[in-house]
ZAMARGU-4260 file (C-alpha; in steps of 0.2 Angstrom, whole numbers, plus 5000, padded with zeros to 4 digits):
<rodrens>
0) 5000/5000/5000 | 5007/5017/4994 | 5013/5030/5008 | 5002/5046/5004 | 5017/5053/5002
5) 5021/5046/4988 | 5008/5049/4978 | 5005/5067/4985 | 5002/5080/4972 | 5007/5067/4958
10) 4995/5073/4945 | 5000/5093/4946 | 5013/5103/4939 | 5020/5107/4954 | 5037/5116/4962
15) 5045/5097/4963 | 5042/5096/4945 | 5047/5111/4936 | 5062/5112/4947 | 5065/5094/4939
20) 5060/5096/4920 | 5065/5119/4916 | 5083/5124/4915 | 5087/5133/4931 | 5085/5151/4922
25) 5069/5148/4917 | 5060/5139/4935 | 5070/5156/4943 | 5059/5167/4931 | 5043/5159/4934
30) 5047/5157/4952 | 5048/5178/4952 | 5030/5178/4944 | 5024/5166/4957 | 5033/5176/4971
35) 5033/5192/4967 | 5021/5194/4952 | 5036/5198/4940 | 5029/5200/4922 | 5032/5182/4913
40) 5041/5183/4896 | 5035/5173/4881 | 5052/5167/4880 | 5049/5159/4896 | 5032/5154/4893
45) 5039/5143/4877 | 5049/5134/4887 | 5035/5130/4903 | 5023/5126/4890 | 5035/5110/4879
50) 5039/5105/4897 | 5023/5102/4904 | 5017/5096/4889 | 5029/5082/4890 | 5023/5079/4908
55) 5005/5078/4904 | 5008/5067/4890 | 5019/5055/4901 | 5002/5056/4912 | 4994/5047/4898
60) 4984/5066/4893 | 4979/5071/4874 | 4971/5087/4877 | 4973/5102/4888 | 4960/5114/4894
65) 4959/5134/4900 | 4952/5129/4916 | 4939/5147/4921 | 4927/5153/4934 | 4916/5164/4925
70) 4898/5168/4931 | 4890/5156/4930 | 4895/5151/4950 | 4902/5135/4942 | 4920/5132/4931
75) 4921/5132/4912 | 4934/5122/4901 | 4934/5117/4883 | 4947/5105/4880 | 4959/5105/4865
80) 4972/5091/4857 | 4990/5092/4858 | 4991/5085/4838 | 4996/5095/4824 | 4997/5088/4809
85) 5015/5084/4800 | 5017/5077/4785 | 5001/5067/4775 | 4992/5058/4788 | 5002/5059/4802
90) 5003/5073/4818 | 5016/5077/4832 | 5011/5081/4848 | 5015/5101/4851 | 5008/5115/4864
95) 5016/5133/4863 | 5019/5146/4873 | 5006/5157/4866 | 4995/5142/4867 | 4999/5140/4887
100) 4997/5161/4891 | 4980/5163/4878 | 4963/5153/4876 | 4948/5159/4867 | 4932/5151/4873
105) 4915/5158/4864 | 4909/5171/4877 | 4893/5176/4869 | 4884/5164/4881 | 4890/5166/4898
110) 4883/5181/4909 | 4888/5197/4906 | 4875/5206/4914 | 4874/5219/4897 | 4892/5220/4894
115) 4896/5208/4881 | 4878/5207/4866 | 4874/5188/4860 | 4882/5193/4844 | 4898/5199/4853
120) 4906/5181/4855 | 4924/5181/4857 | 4932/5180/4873 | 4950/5177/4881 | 4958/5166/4892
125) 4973/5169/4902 | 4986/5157/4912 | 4987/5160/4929 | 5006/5154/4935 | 5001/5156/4952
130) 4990/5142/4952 | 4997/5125/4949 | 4992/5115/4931 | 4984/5098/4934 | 4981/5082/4927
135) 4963/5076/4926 | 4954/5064/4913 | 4969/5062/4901 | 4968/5080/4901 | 4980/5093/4905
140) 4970/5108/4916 | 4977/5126/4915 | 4971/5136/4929 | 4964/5154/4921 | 4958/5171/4922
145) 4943/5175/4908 | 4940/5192/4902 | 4929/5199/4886 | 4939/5204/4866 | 4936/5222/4876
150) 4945/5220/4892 | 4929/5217/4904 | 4931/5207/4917 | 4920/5190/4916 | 4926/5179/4929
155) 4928/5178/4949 | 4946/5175/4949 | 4952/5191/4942 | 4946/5202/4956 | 4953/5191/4968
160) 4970/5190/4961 | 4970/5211/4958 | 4964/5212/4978 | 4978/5199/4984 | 4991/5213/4974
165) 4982/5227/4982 | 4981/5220/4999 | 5001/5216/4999 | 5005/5233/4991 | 4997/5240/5005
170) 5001/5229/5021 | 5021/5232/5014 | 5019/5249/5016 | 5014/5250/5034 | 5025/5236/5039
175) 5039/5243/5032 | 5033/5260/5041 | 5034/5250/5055 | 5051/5245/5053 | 5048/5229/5045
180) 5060/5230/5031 | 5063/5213/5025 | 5046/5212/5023 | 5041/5213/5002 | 5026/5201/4999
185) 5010/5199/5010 | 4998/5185/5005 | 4980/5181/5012 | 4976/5163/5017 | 4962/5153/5015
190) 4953/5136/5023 | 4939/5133/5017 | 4927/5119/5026 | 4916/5111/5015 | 4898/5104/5021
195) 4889/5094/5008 | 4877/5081/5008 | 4878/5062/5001 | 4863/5053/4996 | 4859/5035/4985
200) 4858/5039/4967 | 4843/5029/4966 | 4833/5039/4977 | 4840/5055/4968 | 4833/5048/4951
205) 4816/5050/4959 | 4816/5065/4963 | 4812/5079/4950 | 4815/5093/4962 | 4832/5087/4965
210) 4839/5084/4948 | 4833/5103/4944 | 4833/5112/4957 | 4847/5102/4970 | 4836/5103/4983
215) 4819/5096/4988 | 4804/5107/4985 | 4792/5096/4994 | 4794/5083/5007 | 4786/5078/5026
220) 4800/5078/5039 | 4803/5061/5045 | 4801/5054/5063 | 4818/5057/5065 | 4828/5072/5059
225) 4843/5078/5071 | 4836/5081/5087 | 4846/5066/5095 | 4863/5075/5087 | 4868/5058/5087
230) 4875/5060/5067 | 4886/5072/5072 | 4903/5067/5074 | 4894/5051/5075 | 4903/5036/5068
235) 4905/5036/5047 | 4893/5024/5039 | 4903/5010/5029 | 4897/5018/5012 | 4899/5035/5018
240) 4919/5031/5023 | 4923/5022/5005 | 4919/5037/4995 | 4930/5048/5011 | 4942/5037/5008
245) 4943/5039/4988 | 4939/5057/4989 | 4954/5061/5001 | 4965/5049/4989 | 4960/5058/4973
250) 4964/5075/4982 | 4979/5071/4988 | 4985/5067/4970 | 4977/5083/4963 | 4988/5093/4978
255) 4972/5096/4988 | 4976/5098/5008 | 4962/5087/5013 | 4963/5088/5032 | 4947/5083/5041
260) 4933/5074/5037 | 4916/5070/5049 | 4898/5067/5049 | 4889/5083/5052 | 4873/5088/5061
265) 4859/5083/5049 | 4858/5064/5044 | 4868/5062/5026 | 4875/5077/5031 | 4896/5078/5028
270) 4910/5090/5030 | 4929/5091/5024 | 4941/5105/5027 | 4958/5107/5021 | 4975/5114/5026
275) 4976/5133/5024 | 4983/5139/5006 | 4985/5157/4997 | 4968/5164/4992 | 4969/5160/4974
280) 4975/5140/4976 | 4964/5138/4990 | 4949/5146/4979 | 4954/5134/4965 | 4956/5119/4978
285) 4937/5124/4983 | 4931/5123/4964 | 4941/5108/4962 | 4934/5097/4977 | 4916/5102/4973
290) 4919/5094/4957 | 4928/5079/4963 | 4915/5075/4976 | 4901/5075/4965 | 4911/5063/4951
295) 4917/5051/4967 | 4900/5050/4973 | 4894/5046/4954 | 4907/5029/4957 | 4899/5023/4974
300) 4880/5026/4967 | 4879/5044/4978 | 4875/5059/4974 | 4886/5073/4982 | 4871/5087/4985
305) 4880/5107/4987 | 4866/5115/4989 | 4863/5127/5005 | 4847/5118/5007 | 4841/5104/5000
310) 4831/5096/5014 | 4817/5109/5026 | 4817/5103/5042 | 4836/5099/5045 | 4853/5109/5045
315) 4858/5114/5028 | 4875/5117/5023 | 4888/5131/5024 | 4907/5135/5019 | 4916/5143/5033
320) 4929/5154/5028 | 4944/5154/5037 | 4955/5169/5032 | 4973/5175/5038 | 4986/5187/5035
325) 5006/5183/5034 | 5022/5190/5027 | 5037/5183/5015 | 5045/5181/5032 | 5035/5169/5040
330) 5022/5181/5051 | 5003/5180/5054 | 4998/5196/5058 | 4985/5192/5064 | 4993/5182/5080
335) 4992/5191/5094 | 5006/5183/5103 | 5008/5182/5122 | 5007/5200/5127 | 4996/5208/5113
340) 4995/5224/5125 | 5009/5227/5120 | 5009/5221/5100 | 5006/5238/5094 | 5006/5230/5075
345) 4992/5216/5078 | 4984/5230/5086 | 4983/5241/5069 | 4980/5225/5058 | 4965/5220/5069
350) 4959/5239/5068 | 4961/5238/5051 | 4950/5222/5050 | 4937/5228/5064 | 4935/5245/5053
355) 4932/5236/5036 | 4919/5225/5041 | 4911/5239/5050 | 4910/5252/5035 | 4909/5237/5024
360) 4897/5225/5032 | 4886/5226/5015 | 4899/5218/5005 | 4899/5206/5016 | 4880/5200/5018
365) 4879/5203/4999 | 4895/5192/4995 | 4886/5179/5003 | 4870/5183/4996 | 4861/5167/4985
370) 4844/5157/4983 | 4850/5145/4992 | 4859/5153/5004 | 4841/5163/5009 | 4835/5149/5017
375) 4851/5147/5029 | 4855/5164/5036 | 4846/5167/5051 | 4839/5149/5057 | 4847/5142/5068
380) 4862/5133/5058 | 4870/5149/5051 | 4875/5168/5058 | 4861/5178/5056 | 4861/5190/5040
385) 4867/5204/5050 | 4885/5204/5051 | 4894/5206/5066 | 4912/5202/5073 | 4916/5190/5088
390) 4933/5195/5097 | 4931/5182/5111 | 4932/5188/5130 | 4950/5188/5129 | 4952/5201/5114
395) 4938/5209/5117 | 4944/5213/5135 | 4960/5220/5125 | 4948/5233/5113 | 4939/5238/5130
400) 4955/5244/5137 | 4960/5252/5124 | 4945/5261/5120 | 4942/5266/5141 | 4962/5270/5143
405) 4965/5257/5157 | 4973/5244/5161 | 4972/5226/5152 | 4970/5211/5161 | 4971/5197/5151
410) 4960/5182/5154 | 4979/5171/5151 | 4974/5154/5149 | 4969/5140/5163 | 4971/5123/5163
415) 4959/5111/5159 | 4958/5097/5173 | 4949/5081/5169 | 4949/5075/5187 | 4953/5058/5182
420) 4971/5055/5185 | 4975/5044/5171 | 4967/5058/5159 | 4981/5071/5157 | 4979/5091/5161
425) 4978/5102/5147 | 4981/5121/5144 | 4962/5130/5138 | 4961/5144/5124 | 4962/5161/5129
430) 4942/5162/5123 | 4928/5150/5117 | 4921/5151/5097 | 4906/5157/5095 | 4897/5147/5079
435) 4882/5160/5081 | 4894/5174/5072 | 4896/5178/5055 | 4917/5184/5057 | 4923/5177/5072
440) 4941/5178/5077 | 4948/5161/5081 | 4964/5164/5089 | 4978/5169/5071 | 4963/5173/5058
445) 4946/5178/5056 | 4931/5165/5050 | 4918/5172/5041 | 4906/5158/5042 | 4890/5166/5032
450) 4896/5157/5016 | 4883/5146/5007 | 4892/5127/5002 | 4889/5131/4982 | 4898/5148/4983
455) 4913/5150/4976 | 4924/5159/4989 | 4934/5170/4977 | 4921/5183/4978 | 4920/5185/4997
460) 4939/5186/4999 | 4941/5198/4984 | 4930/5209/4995 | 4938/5206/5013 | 4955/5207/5003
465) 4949/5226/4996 | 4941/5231/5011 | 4955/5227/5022 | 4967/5236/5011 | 4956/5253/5006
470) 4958/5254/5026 | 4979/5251/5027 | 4980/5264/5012 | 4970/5276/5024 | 4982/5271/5041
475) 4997/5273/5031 | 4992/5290/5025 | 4990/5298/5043 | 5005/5288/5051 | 5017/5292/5036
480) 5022/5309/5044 | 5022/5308/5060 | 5034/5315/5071 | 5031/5300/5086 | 5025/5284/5077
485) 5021/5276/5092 | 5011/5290/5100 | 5001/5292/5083 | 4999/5272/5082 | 4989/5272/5099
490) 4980/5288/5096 | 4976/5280/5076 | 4972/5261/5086 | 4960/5270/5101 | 4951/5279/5088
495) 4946/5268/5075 | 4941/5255/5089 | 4932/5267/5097 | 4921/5272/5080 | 4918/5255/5073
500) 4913/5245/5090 | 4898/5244/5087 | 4900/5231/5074 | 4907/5221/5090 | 4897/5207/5097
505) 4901/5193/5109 | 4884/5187/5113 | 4872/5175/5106 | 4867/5181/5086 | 4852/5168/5086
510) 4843/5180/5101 | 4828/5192/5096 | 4837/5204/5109 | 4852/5204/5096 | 4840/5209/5082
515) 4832/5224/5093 | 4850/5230/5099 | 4859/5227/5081 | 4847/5240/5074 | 4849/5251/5089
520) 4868/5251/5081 | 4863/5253/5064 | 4871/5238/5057 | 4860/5232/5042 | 4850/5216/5040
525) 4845/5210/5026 | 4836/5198/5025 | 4837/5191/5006 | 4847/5192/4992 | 4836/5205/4981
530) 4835/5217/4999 | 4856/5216/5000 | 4860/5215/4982 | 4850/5231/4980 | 4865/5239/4989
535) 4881/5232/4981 | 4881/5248/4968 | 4880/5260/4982 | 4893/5275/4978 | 4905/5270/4991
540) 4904/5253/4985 | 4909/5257/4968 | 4921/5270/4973 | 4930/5258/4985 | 4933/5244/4969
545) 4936/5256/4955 | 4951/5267/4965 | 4958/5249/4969 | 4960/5244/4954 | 4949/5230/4956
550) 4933/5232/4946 | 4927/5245/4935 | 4909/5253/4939 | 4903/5246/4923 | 4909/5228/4928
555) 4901/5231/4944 | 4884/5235/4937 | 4887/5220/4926 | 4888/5209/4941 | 4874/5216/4950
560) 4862/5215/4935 | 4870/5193/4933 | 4866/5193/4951 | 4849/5199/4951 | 4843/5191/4932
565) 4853/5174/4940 | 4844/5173/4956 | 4825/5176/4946 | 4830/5162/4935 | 4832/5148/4950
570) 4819/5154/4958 | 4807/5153/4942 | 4814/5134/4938 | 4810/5131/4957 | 4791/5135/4953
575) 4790/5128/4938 | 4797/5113/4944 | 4787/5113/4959 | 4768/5116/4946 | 4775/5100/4937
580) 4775/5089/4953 | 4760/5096/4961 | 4750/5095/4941 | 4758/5078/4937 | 4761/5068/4951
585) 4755/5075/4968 | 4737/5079/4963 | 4736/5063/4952 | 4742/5052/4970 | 4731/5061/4981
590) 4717/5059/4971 | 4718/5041/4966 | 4720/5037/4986 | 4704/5046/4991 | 4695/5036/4976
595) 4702/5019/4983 | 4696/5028/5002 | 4679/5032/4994 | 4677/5014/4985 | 4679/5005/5003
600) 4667/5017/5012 | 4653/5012/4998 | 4659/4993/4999 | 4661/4994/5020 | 4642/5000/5018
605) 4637/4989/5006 | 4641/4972/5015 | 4636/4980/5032 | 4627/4997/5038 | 4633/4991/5055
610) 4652/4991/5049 | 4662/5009/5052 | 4670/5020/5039 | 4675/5033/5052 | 4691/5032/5049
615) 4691/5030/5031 | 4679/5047/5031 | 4690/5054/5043 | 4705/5055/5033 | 4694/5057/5015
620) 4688/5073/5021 | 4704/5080/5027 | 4712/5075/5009 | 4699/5081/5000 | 4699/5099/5007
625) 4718/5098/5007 | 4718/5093/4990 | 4704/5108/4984 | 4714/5121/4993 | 4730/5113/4984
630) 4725/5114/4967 | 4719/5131/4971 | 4735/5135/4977 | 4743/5130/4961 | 4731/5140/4949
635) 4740/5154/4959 | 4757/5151/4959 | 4756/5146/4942 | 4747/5162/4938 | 4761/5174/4947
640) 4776/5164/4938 | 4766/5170/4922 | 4763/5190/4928 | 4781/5188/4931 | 4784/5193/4913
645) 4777/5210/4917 | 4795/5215/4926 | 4806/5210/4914 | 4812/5227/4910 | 4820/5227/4927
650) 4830/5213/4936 | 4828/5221/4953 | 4811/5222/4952 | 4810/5208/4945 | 4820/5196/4960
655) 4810/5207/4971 | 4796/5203/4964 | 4801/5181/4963 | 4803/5183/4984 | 4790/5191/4991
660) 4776/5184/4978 | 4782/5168/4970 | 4791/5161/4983 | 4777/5166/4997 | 4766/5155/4985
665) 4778/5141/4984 | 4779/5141/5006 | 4761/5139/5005 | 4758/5125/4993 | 4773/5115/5000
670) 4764/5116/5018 | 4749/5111/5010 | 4759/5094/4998 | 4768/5090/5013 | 4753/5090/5025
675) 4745/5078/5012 | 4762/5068/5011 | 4760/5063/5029 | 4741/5058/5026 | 4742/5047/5011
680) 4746/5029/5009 | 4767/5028/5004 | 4763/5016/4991 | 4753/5031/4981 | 4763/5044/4985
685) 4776/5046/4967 | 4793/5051/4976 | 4805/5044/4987 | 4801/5050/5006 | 4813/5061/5017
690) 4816/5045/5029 | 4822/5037/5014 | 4832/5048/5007 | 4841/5054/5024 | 4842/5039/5031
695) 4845/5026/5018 | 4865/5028/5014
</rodrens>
């Protein structure tokens, strides 16, 4: 059996390997563009392209692929041969340097939101060396940026890498201000956890809700659901732990640092995180286990479902978002270290944070704004959609004392004693978590735990990466000049803590008092996508991206309009998914099952007046008024889908429009399908029941 080890990161185009197959001038120059973001020669590009052409051949691959995230919330490829022809009837195997740096994918038919007209098609790709190649399907994968013939940008990776260039430039500065001189690069890192459910292809097959829409849009709770917690962390079923064991073994091969893996709260209910990376290979990684465990779970007759909510009644599924700041030298700043009353610059960087998320907070709650998502934020399962920050007693004692001007007393930390003597003592954290919070510090980084599981995290860390850095520019600017640096540091650190604490909160985010006090402290709270999305081209939003360099206003307006057109679309498939099961299949069950009741009340009274059909007349009634009031229900969803047409002109409107009146309509005739659900006989009822689906892996 083969050490993991050994077969770790064997199908990428890794450090290992280019050190190994490019000259020594060459691997040097790409290592500066990967470092440092040095401009790559085509030269160069030549050289990387015949060589890992001559890898991914050795792999066994015949084509390659510009591997892109455009806007669609899922990656894009078109894969093309390595064969040129040569000669009658016979071909080499080439790939170029211009082929390696340029792909043209037809762009006509991804979003644009108005930027790019259908008749406008072409559209670039561009290799990103920062991210690793890989080897999947006898296909060599070329991680991507995507942009339109006139420069727009059309993909979620773009941004990102611009606000990882921003946020460096920026942190350099003040840490060199500080005295950090050595200090040239700054990277954010990301650990993304990744909850996602697994359920038997069989029972997916049934189920038209979940093939087009990934979640159910009718179904009864069963018996049992998750109020015994006794799946979570609970022993991995034998099915469940062969596809683990596959998907960590494919991962591995793919680079991916598959850390943890465990059953979560609701039954079929999964998570894996991974070992922290950079921001673009960790966003990358994120795309790339999403798709792995949906192909893995094809093998072992699963189906890996991502949506944020694919079953009511139980936990859905989230992505936390574990994010941290270091240097070329090795440092988080964001560790506080063991005296952080003292640590003037963890002080600044946490201002800095603390301050963003504060002016910022509706980046945030729109970053991890979807359809699915909706359903999520405010149960109790995810933070509630007004985001807040959790500092811990610890650190938060710290911020009070420098806010009031006294003394801090940290809360150092004790001891855990077992009291069993064979058990041995243990030293506590300085604070407990707090899962009720959106962006909770967790001792050296921040975790923004409000993502959905779909979501691909580039567009939450472009933000916090832009917001953060928009705030450095600003400390930089006042402490450039001054005369004492550590006197203006304190005064810039009480200040801006002082402002922005009302975006603090330790307490309990599920409470109603927390609603009451948030709006006290104006923090917003909105509550769907359409309410926050309605925010995102607010003027010191756009002004924030455009004088980072990050995105124009035009592409920002693009995205909101993709957003907004995007989130209409799911829910209009929801609905019309939802009138084909209730026309074809519900109201057809529920009808043949009260004719079969109503046969044995006239045969029960035809052998015998004396004989009772209570029960029979019992249930018949209730059915029967279940059923009028559900085909009436039906008529009216399937007449507001219809008006839907008449806000067209306006996506806003429009997504506005799909929540508060579709979507009402489609809670109301759900109550009314699953109530009959759990009146009618199973062997009429046409789909596959939540105790079967959850509890049948």
């Amino acid at each position: 059996m083969k050490k993991v080890s050994d077969y770790f990161g064997a199908n990428v185009f890794n450090d290992a390997k280019m050190q190994e197959r490019l000259p020594k001038p060459v691997y040097k120059a790409l290592r500066k563009t990967i470092e440092n973001g040095d401009a790559l020669d085509i030269s160069i590009a030549n050289v990387v392209a015949h060589a890992m052409k001559d890898w991914a051949i050795e792999m066994g691959c015949t084509h390659y692929t510009h591997w892109f995230q455009p806007m669609t919330g899922v990656t894009a490829e078109k894969h093309d041969s390595f064969i040129s022809p040569k000669g009658e009837g016979e071909v080499i195997m080439e790939f170029s340097g211009k082929e390696l740096i340029k792909g043209e994918p037809d762009a006509s038919s991804f979003p644009s939101g108005g930027i790019r007209a259908t008749f406008e098609a072409r559209g670039y790709t561009t290799w990103d060396p920062t991210s690793p190649a890989f080897v999947r399907d006898e296909t060599l994968y070329i991680p991507t940026a995507f942009c339109s013939y006139t420069g727009e940008v059309l993909d979620k990776k773009t941004p990102l890498l611009r606000s990882m260039e921003k946020l460096s430039s920026e942190a350099v500065k003040v840490l060199n201000l500080l005295g950090k001189t050595d200090v040239h690069r700054v990277t954010t890192t990301v650990g993304p956890e990744q909850e996602y459910f697994l359920i038997d292809k069989e029972m997916y097959d049934k189920r038209p809700d979940l093939i087009y829409t990934g979640r159910t849009l009718f179904g009864a709770m069963a018996p049992k659901g998750q109020e015994l917690a006794d799946h979570y962390f609970g022993s991995i079923k034998t099915r469940v732990s062969e596809f683990m064991h596959d998907l960590d073994a494919e991962l591995w091969k793919l680079g991916v640092l598959a850390k943890t893996k465990h059953n979560e709260v609701a039954p079929s209910q999964h998570e894996l995180a991974p070992v922290f990376s950079t921001s673009n290979i960790a966003t990358d990684h994120n795309e790339l286990t999403m798709e792995v465990m949906k192909k893995i779970a094809e093998k072992h007759g699963l189906v890996c479902l991502l949506h944020e909510k694919p079953f009511a009644g139980v936990n859905g599924s989230g992505k936390h978002n574990n994010w941290s700041i270091s240097t070329n030298t090795g440092e988080n700043l964001l560790k506080p270290g063991k005296n952080p009353e003292d640590n003037l610059q963890f002080q600044l960087f946490l201002a800095a944070v603390v301050k963003a998320v504060d002016e910022y907070q509706d980046l945030l709650r729109i970053t991890v704004a979807s359809a699915g998502n909706d359903h999520r934020l405010g149960a109790n399962e995810a933070p509630p959609a007004i985001i807040s920050m959790y500092l811990g007693d610890d650190l938060g004692a710290l911020v009070e004392s420098i806010i009031e001007g006294k003394d801090y007393k940290s809360h150092k930390a004790a001891r855990m004693e077992t009291g069993v003597e064979a058990l041995p003592d243990f030293k506590k954290d300085n604070s407990d978590r707090n899962r009720t919070s959106p962006f909770a510090f967790t001792g050296n980084k921040f975790e923004f735990r409000a993502l959905g599981s779909s979501l691909n995290i580039a567009c939450p860390n472009y933000m916090l990466n832009t917001m953060v850095a928009e705030e450095l520019k600003g400390f930089y600017a006042e402490l450039k000049d001054a005369e004492d640096l550590d006197s203006a540091l304190k005064a810039l650190i009480k200040k801006v803590l002082t402002e922005h604490k009302r975006i603090i909160f330790n307490g309990d985010n599920y409470s109603d008092e927390w609603v009451v006090e948030a709006e006290k402290r104006g923090l917003c709270n909105y509550k769907s996508l359409p309410d926050a999305m309605e925010h995102y081209i607010d003027k010191k939003n756009v002004d924030l991206f455009e004088k980072n360099g990050i995105v124009t206003e035009a592409e920002m307006r693009a995205r909101y309009e993709i957003e907004l057109e995007q989130y209409a679309k799911l829910l209009n498939i929801e609905a019309l998914t939802m009138l084909q099961m209730a026309k074809k299949d519900i109201a057809p069950a529920v009808m043949t099952f009260a004719k079969e009741l109503s046969e044995a009340v006239a045969v029960k009274k035809s052998v015998s007046s004396s004989l009772s059909t209570y029960a029979e007349e019992q249930v018949l009634e209730s059915l029967s008024d279940k059923l009028e009031e559900f085909v009436k229900k039906t008529s009216e969803l399937d007449k507001a889908v219809k008006m839907s047409g008449d806000y067209t002109d306006d996506n806003l409107a429009l997504a506005k429009y799909y929540r508060n009146t579709v979507f009402e309509l489609m809670q109301e005739l759900r109550a009314l399908g699953d109530s009959m659900e759990s009146e009618t006989y199973s062997e009429y009822w046409p789909y596959p029941s939540y105790g079967e689906i959850l509890f049948g892996v």
